[in-house]
C-alpha positions in Angstrom: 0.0 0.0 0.0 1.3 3.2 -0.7 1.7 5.3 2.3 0.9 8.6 1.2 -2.6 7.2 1.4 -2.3 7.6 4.9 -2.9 11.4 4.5 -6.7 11.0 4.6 -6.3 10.4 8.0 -5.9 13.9 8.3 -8.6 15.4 6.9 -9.4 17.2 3.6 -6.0 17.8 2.0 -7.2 20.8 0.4 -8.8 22.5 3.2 -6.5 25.8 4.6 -7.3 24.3 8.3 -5.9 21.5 7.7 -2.4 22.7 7.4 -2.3 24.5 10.9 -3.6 21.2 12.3 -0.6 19.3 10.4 1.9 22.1 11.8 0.4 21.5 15.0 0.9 17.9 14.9 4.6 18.2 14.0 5.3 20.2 16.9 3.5 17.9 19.4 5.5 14.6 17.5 8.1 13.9 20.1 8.4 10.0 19.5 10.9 8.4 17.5 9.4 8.2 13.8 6.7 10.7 15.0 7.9 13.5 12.6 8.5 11.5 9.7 4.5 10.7 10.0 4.4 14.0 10.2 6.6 14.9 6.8 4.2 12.1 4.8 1.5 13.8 6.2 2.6 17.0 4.6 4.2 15.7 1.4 0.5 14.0 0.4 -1.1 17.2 1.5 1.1 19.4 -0.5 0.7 16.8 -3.6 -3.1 16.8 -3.3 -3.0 20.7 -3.5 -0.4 20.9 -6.7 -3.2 18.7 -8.1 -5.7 21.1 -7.7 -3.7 24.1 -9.0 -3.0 21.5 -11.9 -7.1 20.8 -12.8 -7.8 24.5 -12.4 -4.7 25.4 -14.7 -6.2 22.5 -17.1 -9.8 24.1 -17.2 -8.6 27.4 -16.9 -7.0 26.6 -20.7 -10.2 25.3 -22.2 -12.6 27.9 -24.2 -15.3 29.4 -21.6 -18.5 30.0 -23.9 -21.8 28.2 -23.9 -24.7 28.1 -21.9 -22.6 26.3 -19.0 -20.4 29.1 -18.3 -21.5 30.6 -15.6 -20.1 31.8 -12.0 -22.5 29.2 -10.4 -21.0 26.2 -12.8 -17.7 27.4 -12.3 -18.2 27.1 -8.5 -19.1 23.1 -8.5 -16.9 22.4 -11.3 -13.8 23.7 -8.8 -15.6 21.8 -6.4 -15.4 18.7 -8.3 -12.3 19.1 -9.2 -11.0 19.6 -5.2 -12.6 16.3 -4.4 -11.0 14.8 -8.0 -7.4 16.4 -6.4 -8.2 14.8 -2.9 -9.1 11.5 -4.3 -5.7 11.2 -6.5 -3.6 12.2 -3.9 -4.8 9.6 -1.3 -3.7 7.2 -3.7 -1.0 8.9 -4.5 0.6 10.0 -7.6 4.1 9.5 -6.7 4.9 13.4 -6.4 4.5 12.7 -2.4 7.1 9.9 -2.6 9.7 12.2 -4.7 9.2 15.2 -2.2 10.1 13.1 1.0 12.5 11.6 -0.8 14.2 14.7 -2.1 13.9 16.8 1.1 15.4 13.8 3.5 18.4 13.5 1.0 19.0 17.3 1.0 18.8 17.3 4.9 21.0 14.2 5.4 18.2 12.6 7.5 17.3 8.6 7.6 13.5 7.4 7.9 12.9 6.6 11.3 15.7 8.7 13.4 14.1 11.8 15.6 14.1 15.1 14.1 13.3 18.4 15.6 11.1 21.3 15.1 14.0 23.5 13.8 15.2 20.4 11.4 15.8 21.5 7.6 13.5 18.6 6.9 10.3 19.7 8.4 10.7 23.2 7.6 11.6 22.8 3.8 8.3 20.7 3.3 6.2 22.9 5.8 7.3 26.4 3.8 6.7 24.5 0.4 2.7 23.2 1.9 2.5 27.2 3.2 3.3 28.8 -0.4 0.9 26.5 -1.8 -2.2 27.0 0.4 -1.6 30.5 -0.2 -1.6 30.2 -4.1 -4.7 28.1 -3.4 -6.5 31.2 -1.5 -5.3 33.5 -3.4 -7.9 35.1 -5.5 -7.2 34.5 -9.0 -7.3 37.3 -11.7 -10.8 35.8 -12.8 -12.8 36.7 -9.5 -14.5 39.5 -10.1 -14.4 41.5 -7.0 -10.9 41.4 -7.7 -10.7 42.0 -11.3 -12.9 45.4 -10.5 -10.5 46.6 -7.5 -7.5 46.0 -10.3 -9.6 47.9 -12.9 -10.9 50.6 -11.4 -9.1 53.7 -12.1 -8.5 52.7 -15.9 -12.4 52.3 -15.9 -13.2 55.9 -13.9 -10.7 57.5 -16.3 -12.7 55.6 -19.5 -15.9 57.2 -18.0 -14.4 60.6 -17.5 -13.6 60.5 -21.3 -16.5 58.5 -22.2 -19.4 60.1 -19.7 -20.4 56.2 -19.9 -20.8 54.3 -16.6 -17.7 53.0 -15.5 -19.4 49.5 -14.1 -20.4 49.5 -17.8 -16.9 49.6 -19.4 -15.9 47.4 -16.4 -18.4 45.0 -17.5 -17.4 44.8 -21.3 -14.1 44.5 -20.4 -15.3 41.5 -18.3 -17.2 40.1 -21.1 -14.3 39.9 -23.4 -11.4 38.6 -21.8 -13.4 36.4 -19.4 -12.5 38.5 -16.3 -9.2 38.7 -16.9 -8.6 34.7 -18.0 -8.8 34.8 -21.2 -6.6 37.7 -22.0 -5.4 37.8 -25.1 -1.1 36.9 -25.4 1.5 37.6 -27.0 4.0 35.0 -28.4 5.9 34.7 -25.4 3.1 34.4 -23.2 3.3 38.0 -22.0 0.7 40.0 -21.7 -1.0 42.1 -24.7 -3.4 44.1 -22.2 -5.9 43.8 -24.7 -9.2 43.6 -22.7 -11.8 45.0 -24.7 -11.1 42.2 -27.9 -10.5 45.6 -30.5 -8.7 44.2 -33.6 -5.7 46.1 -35.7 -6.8 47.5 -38.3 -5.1 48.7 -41.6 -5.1 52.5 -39.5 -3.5 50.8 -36.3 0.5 51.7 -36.2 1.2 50.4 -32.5 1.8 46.7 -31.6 0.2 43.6 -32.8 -1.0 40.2 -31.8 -2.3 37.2 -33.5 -5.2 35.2 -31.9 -8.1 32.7 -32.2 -11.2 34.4 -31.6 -14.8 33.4 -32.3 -16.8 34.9 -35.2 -20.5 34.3 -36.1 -21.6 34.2 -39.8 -25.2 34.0 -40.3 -25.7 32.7 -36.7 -23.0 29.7 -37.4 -19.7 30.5 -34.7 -16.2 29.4 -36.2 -13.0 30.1 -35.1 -10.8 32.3 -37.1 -7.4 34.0 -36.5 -7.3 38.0 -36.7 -4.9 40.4 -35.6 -5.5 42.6 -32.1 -4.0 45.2 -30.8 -1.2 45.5 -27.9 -0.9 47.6 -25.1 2.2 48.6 -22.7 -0.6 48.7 -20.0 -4.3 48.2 -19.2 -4.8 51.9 -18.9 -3.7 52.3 -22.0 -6.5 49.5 -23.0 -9.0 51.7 -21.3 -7.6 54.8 -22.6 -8.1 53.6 -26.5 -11.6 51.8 -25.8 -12.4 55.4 -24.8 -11.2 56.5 -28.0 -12.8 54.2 -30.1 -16.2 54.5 -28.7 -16.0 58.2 -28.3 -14.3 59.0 -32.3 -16.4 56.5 -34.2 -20.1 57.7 -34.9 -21.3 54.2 -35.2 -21.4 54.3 -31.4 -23.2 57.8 -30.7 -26.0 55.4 -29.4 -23.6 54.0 -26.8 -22.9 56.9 -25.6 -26.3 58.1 -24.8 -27.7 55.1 -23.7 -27.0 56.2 -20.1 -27.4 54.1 -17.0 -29.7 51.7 -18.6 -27.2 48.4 -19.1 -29.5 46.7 -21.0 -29.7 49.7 -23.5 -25.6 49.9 -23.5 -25.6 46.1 -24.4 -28.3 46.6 -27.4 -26.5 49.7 -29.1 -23.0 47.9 -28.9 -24.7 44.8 -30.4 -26.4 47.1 -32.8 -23.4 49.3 -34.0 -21.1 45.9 -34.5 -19.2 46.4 -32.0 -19.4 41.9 -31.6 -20.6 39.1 -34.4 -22.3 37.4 -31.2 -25.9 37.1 -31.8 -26.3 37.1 -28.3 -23.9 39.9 -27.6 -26.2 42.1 -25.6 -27.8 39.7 -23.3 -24.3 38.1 -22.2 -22.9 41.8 -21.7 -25.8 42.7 -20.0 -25.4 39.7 -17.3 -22.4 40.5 -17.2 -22.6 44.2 -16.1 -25.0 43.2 -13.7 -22.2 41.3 -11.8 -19.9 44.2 -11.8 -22.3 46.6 -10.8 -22.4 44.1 -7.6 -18.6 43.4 -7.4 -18.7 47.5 -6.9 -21.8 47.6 -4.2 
């Protein structure tokens, strides 16, 4: 049997309490092979959370449209994917097993002999469980409390310029790269800053980058490369969304809608702004939660 199943002895793997109960249990292990339960212990804990940042990187890469993406399937999908992550690691992948392994080598300790709370081998594994639990509960970039707090000024400075709502532009913003997770890249995986999904055209003389996007023709979606712009920064994203909206008279209706979201969705759908047949409605959802992220 492998003994990094033993770790569901200790509780849910992927729960933040359960770390200060394994650090408390590695200070109270005074017998002779007591702390080397206690490394196990953390090595299969640490393994069943770098399996849950694994699944979420995994679904994080797939596309997010459809009827099925939604806040409320996103929750129980990362729900199902903790108790996926809990289940694998109390079997054990093997990662446990290399991390003992590898830290008892590096700290010149044997299995079984006595080791104290100060030991290199209990701290190593205990600061690499800590750094994970907080990547863990960390918020991620796609929350959208957070992606307003990070958005904010850009988006106030966009209204200033725009005299449109600044949940609204939030909200678009939101829409089109996914709250931040969908963002489009560039080549080397930077960032192009590009929230707002405007394209390069033949007037464009700033930085470019290729991407897949989704266009509808007559209703039908397929999946075409275009060219978007790049940024140096998201204000600067804000800064020419402004510009677009506010220079182009296809959108004078946008900027009169005023604080009706539904009516700001309709006369972006209606000017072109997206090929999305159902354009307004998602936008509109979506503004709805960023006018709550901002309550």
């Amino acid at each position: 049997m492998n003994p990094m199943a033993q770790v569901s002895g200790a509780g849910f793997a992927l729960d933040p309490a359960g770390l200060e109960q394994l650090k408390r249990k590695s200070r109270e292990a005074g017998t002779e092979g007591g702390q080397g339960k206690a490394l196990r212990q953390a090595a299969g804990q640490f393994e069943a959370v770098f399996m849950n940042l694994l699944l979420k990187s995994m679904r994080e890469s797939l596309p997010k449209e459809g009827v099925m993406d939604s806040e409320t399937t996103r929750t129980f999908t990362g729900m199902y994917d903790a108790q996926i992550a809990q289940k694998m690691s109390e079997k054990g992948v093997g990662l446990a097993d290399m991390i003992v392994k590898q830290v008892e080598a590096r700290s010149g300790s044997q299995p079984g002999v006595p080791r104290t709370e100060g030991s290199s081998t209990l701290s190593k594994i205990k600061s690499l469980t800590s750094e994970a639990v907080r990547e863990e509960r960390a918020p991620k970039s796609g929350a959208p409390r957070e992606f307003v707090q990070r958005m904010w000024d850009s988006a106030r400075s966009a209204e200033q310029a725009t005299g449109m709502p600044a949940q609204f532009i939030l909200g678009q913003a939101a829409l089109e790269s996914g709250w931040g997770r969908r963002e489009i890249r560039n080549p080397d995986g930077s960032a192009s800053h590009n929230l707002f999904g405007i394209k390069a055209g033949s007037n464009w003389k700033g930085p470019t980058v290729n991407a897949v996007t989704t266009e509808y023709t007559g209703g039908v979606a397929r999946k075409v490369t275009e060219k978007f712009r790049a940024y140096s920064s998201y204000a600067e994203s804000f800064a020419d969304y402004a510009r677009l909206i506010t220079n182009n008279p296809r959108y004078a209706a946008t900027l009169n809608a005023g604080p009706d979201a539904s009516r700001f969705a309709r006369s972006l759908q209606s000017a072109g702004y997206a090929t999305d047949p159902n354009y307004a409605s998602k936008l509109t959802r979506v503004i709805e939660q960023t006018v709550r992220a901002t309550a």
